[in-house]
C-alpha positions in Angstrom: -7.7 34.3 5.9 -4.9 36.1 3.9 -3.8 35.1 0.6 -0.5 33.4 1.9 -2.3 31.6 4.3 -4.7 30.3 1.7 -1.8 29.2 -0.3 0.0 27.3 2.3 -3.7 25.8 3.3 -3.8 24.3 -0.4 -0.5 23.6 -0.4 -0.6 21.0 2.9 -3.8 20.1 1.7 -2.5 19.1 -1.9 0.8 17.3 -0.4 -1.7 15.4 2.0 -4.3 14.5 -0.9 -0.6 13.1 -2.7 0.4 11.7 0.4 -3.2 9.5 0.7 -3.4 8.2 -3.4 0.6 7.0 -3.1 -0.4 5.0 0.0 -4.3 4.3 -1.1 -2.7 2.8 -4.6 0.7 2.1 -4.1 1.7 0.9 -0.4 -1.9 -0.7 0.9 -2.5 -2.8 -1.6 0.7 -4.7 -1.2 1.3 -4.2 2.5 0.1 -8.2 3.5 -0.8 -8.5 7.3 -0.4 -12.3 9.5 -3.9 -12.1 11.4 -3.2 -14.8 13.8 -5.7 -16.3 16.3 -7.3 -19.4 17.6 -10.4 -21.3 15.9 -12.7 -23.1 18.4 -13.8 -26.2 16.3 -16.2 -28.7 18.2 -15.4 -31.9 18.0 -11.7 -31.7 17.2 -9.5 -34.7 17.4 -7.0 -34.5 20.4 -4.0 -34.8 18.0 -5.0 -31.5 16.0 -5.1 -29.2 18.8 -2.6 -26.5 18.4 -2.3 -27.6 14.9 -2.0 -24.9 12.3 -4.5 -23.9 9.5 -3.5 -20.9 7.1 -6.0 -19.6 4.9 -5.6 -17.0 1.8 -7.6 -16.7 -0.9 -8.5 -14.3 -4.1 -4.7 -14.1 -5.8 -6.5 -13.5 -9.0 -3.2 -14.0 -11.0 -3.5 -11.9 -14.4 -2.3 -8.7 -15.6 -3.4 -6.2 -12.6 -1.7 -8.4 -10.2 2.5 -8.3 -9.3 3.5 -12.3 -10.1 6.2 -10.8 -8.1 4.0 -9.8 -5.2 2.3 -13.2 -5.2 5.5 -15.2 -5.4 6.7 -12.8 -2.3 3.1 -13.7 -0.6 3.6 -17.3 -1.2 7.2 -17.5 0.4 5.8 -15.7 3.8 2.8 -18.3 3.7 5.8 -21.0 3.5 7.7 -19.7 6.0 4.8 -20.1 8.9 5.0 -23.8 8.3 1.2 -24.5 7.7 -0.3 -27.9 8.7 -3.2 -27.4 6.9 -3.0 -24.9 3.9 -6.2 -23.9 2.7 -7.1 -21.4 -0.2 -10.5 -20.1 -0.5 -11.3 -19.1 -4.5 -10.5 -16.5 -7.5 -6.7 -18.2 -8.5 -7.0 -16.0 -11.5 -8.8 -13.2 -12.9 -9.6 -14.7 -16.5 -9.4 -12.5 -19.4 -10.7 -14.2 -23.0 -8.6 -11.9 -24.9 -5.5 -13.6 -23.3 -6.4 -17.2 -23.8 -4.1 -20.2 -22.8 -1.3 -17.4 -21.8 -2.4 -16.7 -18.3 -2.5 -20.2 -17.5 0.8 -20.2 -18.5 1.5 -17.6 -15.9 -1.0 -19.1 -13.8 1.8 -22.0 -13.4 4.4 -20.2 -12.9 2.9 -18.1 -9.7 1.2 -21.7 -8.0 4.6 -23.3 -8.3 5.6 -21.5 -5.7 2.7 -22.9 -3.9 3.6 -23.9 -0.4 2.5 -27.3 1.0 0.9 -28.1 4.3 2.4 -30.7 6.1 -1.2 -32.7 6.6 -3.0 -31.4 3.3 -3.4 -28.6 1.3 -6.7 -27.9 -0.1 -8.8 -25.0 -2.4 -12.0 -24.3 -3.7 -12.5 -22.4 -7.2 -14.2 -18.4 -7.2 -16.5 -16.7 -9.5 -13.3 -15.6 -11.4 -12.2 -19.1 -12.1 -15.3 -19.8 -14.2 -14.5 -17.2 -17.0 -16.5 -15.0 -18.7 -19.6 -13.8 -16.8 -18.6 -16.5 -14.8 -20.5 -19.5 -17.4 -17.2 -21.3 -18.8 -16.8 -24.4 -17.2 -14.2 -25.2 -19.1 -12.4 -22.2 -17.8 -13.0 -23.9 -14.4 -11.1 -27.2 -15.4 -8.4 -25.6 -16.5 -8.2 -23.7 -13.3 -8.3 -27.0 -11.4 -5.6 -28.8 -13.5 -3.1 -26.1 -13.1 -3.9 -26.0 -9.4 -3.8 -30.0 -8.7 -0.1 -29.9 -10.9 0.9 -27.6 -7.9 0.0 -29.6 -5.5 -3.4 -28.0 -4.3 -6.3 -30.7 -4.5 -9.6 -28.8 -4.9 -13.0 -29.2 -3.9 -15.8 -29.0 -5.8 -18.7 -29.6 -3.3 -16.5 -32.3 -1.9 -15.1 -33.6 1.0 -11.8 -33.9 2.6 -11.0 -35.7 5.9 -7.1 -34.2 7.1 -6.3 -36.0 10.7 -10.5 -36.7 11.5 -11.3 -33.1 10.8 -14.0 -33.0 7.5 -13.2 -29.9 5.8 -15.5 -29.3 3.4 -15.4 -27.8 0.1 -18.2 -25.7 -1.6 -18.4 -25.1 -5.1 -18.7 -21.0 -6.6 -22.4 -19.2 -6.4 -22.2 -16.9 -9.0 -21.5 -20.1 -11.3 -24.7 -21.6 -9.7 -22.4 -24.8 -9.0 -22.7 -23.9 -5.2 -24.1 -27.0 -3.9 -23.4 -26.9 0.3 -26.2 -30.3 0.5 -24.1 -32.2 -1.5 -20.3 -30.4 -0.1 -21.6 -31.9 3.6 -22.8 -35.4 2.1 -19.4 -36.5 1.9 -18.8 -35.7 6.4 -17.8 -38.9 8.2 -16.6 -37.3 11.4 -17.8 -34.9 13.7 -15.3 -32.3 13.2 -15.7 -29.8 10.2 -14.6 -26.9 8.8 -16.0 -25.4 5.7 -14.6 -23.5 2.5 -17.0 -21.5 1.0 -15.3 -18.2 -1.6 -18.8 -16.8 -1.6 -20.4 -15.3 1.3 -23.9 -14.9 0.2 -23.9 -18.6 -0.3 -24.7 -18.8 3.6 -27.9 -17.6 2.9 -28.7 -18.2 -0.5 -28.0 -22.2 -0.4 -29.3 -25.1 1.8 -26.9 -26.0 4.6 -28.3 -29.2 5.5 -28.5 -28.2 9.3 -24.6 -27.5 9.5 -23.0 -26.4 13.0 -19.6 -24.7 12.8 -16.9 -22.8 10.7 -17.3 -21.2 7.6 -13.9 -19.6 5.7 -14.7 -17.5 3.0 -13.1 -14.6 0.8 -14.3 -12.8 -2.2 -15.1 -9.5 -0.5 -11.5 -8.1 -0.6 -12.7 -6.7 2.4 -14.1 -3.8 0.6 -10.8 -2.5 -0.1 -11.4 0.5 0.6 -13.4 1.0 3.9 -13.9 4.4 5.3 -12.9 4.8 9.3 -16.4 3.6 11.4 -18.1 3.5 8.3 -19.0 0.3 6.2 -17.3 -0.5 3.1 -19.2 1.4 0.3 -18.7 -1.1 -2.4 -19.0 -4.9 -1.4 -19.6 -7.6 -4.2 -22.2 -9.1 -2.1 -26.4 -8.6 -1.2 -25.5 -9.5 2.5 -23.5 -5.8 3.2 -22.6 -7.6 6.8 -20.3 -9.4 5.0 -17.2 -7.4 4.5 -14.3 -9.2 6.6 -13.3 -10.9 9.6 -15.5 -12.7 11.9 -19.3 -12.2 11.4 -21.4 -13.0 14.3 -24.2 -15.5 13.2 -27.4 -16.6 15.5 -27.6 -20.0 13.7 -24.8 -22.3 15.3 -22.6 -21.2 11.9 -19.5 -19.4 12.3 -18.2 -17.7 9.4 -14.8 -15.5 9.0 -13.9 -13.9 5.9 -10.3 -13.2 4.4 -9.1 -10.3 2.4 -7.4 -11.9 0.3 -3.9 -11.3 -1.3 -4.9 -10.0 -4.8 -7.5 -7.2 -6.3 -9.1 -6.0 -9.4 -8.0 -2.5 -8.8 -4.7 -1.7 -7.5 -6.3 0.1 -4.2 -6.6 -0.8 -1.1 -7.5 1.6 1.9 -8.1 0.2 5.6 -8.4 -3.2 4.2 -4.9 -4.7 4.0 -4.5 -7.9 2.1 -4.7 -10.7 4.8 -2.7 -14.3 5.5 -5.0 -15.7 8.0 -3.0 -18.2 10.8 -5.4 -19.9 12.7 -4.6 -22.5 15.6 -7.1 -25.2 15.8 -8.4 -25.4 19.5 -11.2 -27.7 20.7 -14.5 -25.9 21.0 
């Protein structure tokens, strides 16, 4: 190789390098995808099927994240008229050094918080707990602002939309994961689970439970090599990156990207507004 083909090698190589960190840190992590498909639920009452069930999850509002970006988010959630709205943990990413101001800002992002026309339910994340996730009261804050905008929110708790139990589970990191006492509150025979956590799957008592598990958390990886796994996953279970994960126990479980990050980068794991249609199992 000559010395001018050396430098236009570098030079293709350098514009393609550029190319990859504008798209890797700029485009990606605000380029939101619609994953739409159906969600077999046994059990479901004849007047839900077809009915729609959006799920996002991890906006963590808070200084890395575009209020602007969430707001936009928000508005495309609206605009595919949700029946049942459903938000699966880490509203904020708390920082003590900011105190009461970003849950000032957390209000002003959830009031854009669209409603489903039969409920609209969330569960709290690792983040919502504050510091080394151990600040309850962080946690009550986090629900107050949330339940002002219109989003009631489980706390190993039950909620029964139309005859369908979904199901709330509390975060793990926190240790207020409690799945037991989430399914306690089931008076039908149609369920569907939020769970932000992952791990809690295996790591927590499921009292026997059959069926759907939404979860987030993961991000997805955000950055996930091409037939590789993601290399850095914030969970022990690494088959737990995204989208449906086959389980052998009569548990179903899908995982959402989610909308926000902690880093602004994002590669082969686009943020994610899941639209499911409930169809009878």
């Amino acid at each position: 190789m000559n010395r001018r083909d050396f430098l236009r090698l570098s030079a293709t190589a350098g514009i393609g390098a550029l190319g990859l960190g504008l798209y890797t840190f700029e485009i990606e992590p605000h380029w939101v995808t619609v994953v739409e498909r159906d969600l077999p639920v046994s059990g479901l009452p004849p007047g839900l099927d077809g009915t729609r069930a959006v799920q996002i999850s991890d906006l963590h509002v808070g200084p890395k994240v575009s209020d602007d970006y969430l707001v936009d988010c928000l508005n495309k959630v609206a605009a595919l008229q949700p029946d049942l709205l459903v938000f699966t943990g880490d509203f904020l990413t708390y920082s003590h050094p900011r105190g009461d101001a970003q849950f000032g800002q957390l209000r002003d992002v959830l009031a854009h918080f669209p409603q489903g026309r039969l409920a609209t339910l969330g569960i709290l994340g690792n983040h919502d707990y504050g510091r080394a996730w151990s600040e309850p009261a962080v946690a009550e804050k986090v629900t107050a602002v949330a339940e002002r905008a219109g989003v009631r929110v489980l706390r190993n708790a039950c909620a029964t939309v139309a005859g369908l139990d979904v199901v709330g589970v509390d975060d793990l990191w926190s240790g207020a994961a409690n799945p037991q006492r989430a399914l306690a509150g089931r008076s039908g025979a149609a369920a569907l689970v939020l769970c932000h956590n992952p791990d809690t799957l295996d790591e927590r008592p499921w009292a026997g439970y059959q069926g759907w598990i939404l979860a987030g958390h993961t991000h997805g990886g955000q950055c996930k090599p091409p037939f590789l796994p993601a290399p850095l996953l914030p969970v022990k279970n690494r088959r737990y990156a995204q989208g449906e994960i086959p389980l052998a126990d009569g548990r179903r479980l899908y995982i959402n990207r989610g909308l926000g990050h902690l880093l602004q980068v994002r590669f082969n794991a686009r943020p994610e507004i899941t639209c499911f249609t409930l169809r009878p199992a």
